[in-house]
C-alpha positions as CSV (number, residue, x, y, z in Angstrom):
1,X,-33.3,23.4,24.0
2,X,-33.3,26.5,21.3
3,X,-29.8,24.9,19.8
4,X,-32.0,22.1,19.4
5,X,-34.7,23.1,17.8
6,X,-32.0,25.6,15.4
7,X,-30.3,22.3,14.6
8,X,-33.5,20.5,13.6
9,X,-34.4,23.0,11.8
10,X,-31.3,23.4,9.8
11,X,-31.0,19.8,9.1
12,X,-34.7,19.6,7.6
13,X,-33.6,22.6,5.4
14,X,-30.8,20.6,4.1
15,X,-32.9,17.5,3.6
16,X,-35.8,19.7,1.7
17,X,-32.9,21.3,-0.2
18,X,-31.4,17.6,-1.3
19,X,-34.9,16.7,-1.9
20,X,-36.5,19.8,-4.3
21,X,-33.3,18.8,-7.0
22,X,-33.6,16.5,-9.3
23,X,-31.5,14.1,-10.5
24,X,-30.7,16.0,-13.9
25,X,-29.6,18.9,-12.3
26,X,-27.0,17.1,-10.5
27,X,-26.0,15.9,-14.0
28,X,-25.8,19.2,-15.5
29,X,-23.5,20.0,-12.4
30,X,-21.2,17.0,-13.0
31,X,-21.1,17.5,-16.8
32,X,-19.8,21.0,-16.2
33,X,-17.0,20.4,-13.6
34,X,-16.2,17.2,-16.1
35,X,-16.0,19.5,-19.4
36,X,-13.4,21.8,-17.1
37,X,-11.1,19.2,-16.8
38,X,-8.2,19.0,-19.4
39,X,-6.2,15.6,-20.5
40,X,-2.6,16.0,-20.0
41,X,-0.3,13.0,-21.1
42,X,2.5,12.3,-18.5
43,X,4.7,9.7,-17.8
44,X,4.7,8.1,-14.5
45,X,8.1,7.0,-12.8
46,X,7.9,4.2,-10.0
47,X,10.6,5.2,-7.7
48,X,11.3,2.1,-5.0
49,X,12.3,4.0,-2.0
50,X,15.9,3.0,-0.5
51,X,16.1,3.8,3.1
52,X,17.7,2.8,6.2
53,X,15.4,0.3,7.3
54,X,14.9,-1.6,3.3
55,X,18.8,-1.7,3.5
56,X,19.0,-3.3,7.5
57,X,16.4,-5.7,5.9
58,X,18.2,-6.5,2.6
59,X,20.9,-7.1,4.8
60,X,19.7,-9.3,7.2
61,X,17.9,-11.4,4.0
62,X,21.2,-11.3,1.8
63,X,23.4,-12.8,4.7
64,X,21.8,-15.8,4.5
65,X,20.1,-15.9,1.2
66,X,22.3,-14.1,-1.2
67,X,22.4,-16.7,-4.1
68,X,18.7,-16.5,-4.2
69,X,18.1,-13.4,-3.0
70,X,17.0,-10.9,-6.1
71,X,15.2,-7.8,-6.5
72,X,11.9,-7.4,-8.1
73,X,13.4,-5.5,-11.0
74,X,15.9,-8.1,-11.8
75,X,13.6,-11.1,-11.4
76,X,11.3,-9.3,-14.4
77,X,14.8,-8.5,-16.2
78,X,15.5,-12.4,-16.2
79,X,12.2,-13.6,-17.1
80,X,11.3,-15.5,-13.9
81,X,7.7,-16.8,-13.0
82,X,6.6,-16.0,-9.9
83,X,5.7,-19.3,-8.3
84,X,4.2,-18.0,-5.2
85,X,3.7,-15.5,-2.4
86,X,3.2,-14.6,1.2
87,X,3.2,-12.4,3.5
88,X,4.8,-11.5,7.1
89,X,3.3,-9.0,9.5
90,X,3.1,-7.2,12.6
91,X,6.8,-7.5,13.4
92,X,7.9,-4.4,15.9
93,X,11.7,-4.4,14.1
94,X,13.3,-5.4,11.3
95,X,15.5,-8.5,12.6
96,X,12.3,-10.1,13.8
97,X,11.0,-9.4,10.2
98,X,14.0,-11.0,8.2
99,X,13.7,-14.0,10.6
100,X,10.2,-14.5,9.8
101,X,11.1,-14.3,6.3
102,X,13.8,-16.3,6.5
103,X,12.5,-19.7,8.8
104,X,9.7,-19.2,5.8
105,X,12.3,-19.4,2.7
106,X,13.9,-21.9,4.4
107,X,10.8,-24.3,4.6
108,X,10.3,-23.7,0.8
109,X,13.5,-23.7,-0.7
110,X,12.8,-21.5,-3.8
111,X,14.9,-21.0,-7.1
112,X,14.6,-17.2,-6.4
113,X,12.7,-15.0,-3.7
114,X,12.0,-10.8,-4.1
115,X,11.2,-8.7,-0.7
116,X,8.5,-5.8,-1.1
117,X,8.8,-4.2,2.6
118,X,6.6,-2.1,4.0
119,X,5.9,-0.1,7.3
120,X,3.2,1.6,8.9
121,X,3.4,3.9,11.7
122,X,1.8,3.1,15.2
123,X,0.0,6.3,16.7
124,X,-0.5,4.3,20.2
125,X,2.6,3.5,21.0
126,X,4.6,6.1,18.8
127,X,6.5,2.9,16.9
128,X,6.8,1.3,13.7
129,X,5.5,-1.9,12.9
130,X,6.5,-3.5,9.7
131,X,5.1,-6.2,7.3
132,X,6.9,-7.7,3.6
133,X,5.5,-9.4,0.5
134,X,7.5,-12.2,0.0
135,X,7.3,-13.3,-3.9
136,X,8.9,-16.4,-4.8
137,X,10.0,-17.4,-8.6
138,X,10.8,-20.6,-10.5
């Protein structure tokens, strides 16, 4: 009961705290940590991670698909138009992935196609579970 009433009373302290400023002192506040900032002009690199499981993938894609099969980088380097795009999800490996992918391509028949894989980690079951962005060009 007395950690109760200690806790009520701290949290009504707070809220008369909150309450007594005004809305100009937290600008004051603000405009100090913002004048303590400094600019610094850097250059930012996009690095497209090659690992293990984006090469199985290519791999799997590029046996089928390897006349239309490009990467993003090259697609912008010839000029394509991306025509459309969709996405594949919640596969537990990368075979069911590129098979998803591919029964997909093969319904649409593109000029050219670009895979943007990506992976997320599953806490529940200690696995992986991956997902792509499929972009198609004209």
């Amino acid at each position: 009961m007395k950690k109760s009433i200690l806790a009520l009373m701290m949290v009504s302290a707070c809220f008369s705290t909150v309450a007594n400023a005004t809305p100009s002192e937290y600008q004051q506040e603000i405009d100090l940590d913002m004048a303590q900032l400094t600019q610094v002009d850097t250059e930012v690199f996009v690095v497209e991670e090659v690992d293990q499981d984006h090469v199985q993938l290519s791999a799997h894609v590029e046996t089928e698909f390897s006349e239309v099969y490009i990467s993003k980088q090259q697609a912008h380097e010839l000029g394509l138009e991306k025509s459309m795009h969709f996405h594949v999800g919640g596969k537990a490996n990368i075979v069911s992935l590129a098979e998803a992918i591919a029964l997909k391509i093969r319904q649409d028949d593109p000029t050219f196609f670009s895979v943007e894989m990506y992976r997320q980690y599953n806490r529940v079951n200690d696995t992986h579970i991956f997902a792509a962005k499929v972009i198609e060009y004209k």
